[in-house]
C-alpha positions in Angstrom: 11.0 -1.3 33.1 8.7 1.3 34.4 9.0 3.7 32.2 8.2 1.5 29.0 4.3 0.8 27.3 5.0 -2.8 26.2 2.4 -4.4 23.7 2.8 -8.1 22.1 1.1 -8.5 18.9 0.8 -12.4 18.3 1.6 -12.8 14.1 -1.7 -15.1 13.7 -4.2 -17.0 15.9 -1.8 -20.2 16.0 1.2 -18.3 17.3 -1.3 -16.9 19.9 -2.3 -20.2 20.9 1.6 -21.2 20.3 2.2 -18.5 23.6 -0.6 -19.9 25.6 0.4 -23.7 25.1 4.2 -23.0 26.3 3.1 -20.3 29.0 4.6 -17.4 27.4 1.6 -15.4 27.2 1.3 -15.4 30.9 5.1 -14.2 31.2 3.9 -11.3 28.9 0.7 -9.9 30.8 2.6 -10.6 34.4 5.2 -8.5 32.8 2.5 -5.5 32.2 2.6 -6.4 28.7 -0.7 -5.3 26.6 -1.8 -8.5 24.0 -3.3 -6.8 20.6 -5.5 -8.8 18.0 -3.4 -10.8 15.7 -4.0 -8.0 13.0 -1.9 -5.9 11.2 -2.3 -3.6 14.0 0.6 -0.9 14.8 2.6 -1.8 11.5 -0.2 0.1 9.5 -0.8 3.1 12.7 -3.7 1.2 14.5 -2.9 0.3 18.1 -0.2 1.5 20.9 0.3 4.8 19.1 3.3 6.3 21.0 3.1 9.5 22.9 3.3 12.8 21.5 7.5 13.0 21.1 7.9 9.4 22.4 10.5 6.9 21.2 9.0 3.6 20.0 10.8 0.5 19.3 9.0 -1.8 16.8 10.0 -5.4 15.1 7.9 -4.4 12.3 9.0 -3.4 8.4 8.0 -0.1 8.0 8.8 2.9 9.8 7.6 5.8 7.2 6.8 9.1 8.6 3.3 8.9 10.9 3.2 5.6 10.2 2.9 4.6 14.1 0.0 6.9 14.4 1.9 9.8 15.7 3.5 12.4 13.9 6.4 13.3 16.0 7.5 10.4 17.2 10.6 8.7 16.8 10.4 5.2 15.6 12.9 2.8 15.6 13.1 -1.1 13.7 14.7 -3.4 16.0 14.8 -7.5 16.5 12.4 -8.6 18.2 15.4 -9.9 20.6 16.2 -6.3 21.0 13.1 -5.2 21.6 12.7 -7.7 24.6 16.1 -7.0 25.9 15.1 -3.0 25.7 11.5 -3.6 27.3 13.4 -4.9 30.3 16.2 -2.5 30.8 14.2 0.5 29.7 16.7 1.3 27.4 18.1 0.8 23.8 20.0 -2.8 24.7 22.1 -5.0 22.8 20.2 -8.2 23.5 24.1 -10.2 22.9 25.1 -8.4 26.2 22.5 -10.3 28.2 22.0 -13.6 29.5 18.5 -15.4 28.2 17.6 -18.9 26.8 16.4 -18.6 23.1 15.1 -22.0 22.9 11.7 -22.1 20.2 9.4 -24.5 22.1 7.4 -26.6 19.7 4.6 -25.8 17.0 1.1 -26.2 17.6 -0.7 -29.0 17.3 -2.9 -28.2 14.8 -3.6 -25.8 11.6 -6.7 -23.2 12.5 -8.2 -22.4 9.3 -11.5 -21.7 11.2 -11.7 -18.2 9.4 -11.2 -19.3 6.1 -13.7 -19.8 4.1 -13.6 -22.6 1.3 -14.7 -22.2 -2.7 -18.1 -22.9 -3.4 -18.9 -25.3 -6.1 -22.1 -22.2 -7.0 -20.2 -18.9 -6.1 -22.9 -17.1 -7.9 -25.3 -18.4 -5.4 -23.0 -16.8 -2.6 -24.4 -13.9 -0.8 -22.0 -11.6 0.4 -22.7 -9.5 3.2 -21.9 -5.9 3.7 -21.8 -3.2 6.0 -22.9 0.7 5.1 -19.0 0.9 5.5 -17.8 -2.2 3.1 -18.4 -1.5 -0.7 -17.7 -3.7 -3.6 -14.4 -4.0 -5.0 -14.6 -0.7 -7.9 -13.8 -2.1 -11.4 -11.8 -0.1 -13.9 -13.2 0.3 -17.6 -11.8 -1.0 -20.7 -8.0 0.8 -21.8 -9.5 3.6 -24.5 -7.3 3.9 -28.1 -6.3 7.1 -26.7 -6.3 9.7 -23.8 -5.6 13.1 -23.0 -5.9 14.0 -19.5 -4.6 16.7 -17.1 -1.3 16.2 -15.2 -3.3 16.7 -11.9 -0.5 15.9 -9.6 3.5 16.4 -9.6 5.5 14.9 -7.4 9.1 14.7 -6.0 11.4 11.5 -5.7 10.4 8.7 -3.1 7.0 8.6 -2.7 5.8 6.1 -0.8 2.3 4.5 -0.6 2.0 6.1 2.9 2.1 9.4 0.5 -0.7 7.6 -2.2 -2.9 5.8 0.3 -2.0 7.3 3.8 -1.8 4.9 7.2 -3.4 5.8 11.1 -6.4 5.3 12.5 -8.7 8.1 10.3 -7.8 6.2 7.3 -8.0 2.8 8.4 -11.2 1.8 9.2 -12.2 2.4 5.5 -9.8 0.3 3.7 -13.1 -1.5 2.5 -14.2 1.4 1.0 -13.0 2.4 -1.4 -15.0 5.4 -2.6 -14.4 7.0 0.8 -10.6 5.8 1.1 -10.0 8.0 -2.1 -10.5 11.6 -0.3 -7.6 10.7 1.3 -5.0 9.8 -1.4 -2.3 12.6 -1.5 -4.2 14.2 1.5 -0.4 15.3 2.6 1.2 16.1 -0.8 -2.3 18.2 -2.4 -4.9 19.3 -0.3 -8.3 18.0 -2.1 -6.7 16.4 -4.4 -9.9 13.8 -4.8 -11.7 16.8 -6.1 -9.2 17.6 -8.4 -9.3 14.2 -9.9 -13.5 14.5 -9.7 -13.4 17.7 -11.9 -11.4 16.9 -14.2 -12.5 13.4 -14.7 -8.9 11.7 -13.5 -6.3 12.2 -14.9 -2.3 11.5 -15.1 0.5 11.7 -12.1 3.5 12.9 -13.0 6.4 11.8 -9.9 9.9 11.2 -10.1 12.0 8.5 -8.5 11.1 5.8 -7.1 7.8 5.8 -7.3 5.6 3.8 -5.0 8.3 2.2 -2.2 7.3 1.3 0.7 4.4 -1.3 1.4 2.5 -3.2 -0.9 -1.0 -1.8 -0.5 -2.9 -2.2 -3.2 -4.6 0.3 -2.0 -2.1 2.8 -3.3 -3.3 1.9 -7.1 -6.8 0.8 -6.6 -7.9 4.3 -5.0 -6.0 6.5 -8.0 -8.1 4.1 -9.9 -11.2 4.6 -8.8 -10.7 8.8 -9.2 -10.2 8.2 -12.7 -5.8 8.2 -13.0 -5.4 6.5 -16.6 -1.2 6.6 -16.5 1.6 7.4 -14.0 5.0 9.4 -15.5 7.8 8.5 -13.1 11.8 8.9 -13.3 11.4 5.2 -11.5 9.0 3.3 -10.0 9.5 0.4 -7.2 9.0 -3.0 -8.3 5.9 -4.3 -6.4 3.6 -0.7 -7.1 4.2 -1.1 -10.7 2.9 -4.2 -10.7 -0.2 -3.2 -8.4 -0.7 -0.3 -11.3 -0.7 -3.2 -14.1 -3.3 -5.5 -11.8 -5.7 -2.0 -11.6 -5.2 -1.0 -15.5 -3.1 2.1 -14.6 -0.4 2.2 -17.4 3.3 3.1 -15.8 5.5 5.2 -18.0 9.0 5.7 -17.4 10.7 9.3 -18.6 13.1 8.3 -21.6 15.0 11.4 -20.8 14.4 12.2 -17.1 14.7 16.2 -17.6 11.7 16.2 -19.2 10.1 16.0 -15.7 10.9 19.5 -15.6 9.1 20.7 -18.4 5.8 19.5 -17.2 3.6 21.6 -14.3 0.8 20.2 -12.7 -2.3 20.6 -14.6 -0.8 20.7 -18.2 -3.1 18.8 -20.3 -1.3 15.6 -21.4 -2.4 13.4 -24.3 -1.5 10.0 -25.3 -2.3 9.5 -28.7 -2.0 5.8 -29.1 -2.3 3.6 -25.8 -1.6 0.7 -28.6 2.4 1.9 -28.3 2.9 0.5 -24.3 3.1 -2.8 -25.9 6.3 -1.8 -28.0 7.7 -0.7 -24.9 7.9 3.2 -26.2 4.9 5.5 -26.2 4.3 9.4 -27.3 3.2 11.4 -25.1 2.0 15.0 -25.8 2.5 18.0 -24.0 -1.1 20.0 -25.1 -0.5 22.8 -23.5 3.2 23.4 -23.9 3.4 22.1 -27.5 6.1 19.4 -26.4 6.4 15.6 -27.1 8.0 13.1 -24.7 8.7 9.3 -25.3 8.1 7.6 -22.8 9.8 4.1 -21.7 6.8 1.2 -20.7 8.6 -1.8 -19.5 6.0 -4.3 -19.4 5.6 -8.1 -20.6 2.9 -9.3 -23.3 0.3 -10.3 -20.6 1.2 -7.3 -18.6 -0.4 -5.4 -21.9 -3.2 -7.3 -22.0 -4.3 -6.7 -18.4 -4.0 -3.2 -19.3 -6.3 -3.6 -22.1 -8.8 -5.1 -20.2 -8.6 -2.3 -17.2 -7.1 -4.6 -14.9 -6.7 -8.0 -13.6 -10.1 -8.1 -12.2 -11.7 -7.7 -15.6 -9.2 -9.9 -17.7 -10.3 -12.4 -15.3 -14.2 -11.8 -15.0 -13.8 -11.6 -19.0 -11.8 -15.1 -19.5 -13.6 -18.0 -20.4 -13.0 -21.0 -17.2 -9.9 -23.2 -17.8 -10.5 -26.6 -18.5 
């Protein structure tokens, strides 16, 4: 239809090649159709942004708040049936109401793991090479016998990891950076928030339910780890964050009695006494400032605590001796 901005973004360079083999790629750009990369692309806000108020349909998983790039748009997850259907009419179609053959023409020939690149038998000799704009991976340090740290954030129920590591095109291009990712995190919930953290040397996020839905980015733990955030304090936490937490030695607490949420304020100073507790599945936490005491639910497995004591996966594993 006229009226429509149509872009195809191929899943992987073998479905490309999948659409070039049976012709449907040339249906596509005859169509008008635009062809992205085979990235991520508009599921994370990079590429056919829609116009300022537009309506965007999108066979994607995620359709968080300025995830597509642009604030006020309206964006909507369809089938990728419906979306085809809907390209075509212009409008929101029911792709049962028209006529079209949905036969799958065979799978490419081959596997293209061109881009891959396999172990070395010496991976110390590996040189890696980086950008200004690529930094290492940062490494947490070791989980200390105690810590008292500032609540220096307080959140409301479902936050996503939009909220933690935000999505678009200003944020995007340093995903490999991590130092410079972090002056982002929370961007929209606490202005500066990364200087915060910075002068107070981390500290502790307090949030309530479900904590962390949304996407998997590990971003969403690994930046709060690099700025120093020891524990998060959450009503609830969705499953996949709390297990990105564990991997970057970020210890997730549960409240016991979810109205103590309400007695803490941002920038109480809060102090674990003994980090030892999270493998009991209870631990104390102190209220400095207000002279209360919270326990604190830590649902975690024996390994899970033994990440934590290391400061993450990444250590546990640097620190292992190789399996016979």
């Amino acid at each position: 239809a006229p009226n429509v901005s149509l872009t195809v973004s191929p899943g992987s360079r073998q479905v490309l090649t999948k659409l070039i083999e049976n012709g449907a790629l040339a249906t596509f750009v005859q169509a008008g159709a635009r062809i992205l990369e085979c990235t991520c692309g508009p599921c994370i806000g990079m590429g056919q942004s829609p116009k300022t108020d537009g309506v965007s349909l999108r066979t994607f998983n995620r359709n968080f708040y300025g995830r597509s790039g642009t604030l006020s748009a309206g964006v909507y997850l369809v089938s990728p049936e419906t979306a085809a259907a809907s390209a075509v009419a212009g409008v929101f179609t029911d792709p049962s109401t028209v006529d079209y053959s949905d036969a799958i023409p065979a799978e490419p020939s081959y596997v293209d793991d061109s881009m891959i690149c396999l172990p070395s038998d010496d991976p110390e000799s590996v040189e890696i090479i980086r950008g200004p704009n690529i930094k290492p991976l940062p490494e947490n340090t070791p989980l200390a016998s105690s810590i008292e740290k500032k609540a220096v954030i307080k959140l409301p129920d479902n936050i996503t990891t939009d909220h933690i590591a935000p999505a678009g095109a200003e944020v995007l291009p340093y995903r490999s950076n991590i130092e410079k990712l972090s002056t982002f995190v929370f961007r929209n919930n606490k202005e500066g928030f990364a200087d915060v953290c910075q002068a107070n040397d981390g500290g502790f996020i307090v949030a309530g339910e479900n904590y962390g839905q949304g996407s998997s980015r590990e971003h969403a733990a690994m930046a709060p780890m690099y700025l120093g955030i020891k524990a998060v304090m959450a009503k609830s936490f969705a499953r996949i964050h709390k297990a990105n937490l564990i991997n970057f030695g970020i210890i997730p607490l549960t409240f016991g009695n979810p109205a103590d949420y309400d007695d803490i304020d941002e920038m109480d100073v809060l102090a674990i006494e003994d980090t030892t507790q999270a493998a009991t599945g209870k631990v104390s936490v102190k209220n400095v400032t207000k002279g209360t005491e919270y326990v604190m639910d830590c649902d975690i497995t024996d390994d899970d605590f033994v990440l934590l004591q290391h400061g993450g996966a990444l250590n546990f594993i640097k620190n292992s001796q190789p399996l016979n």
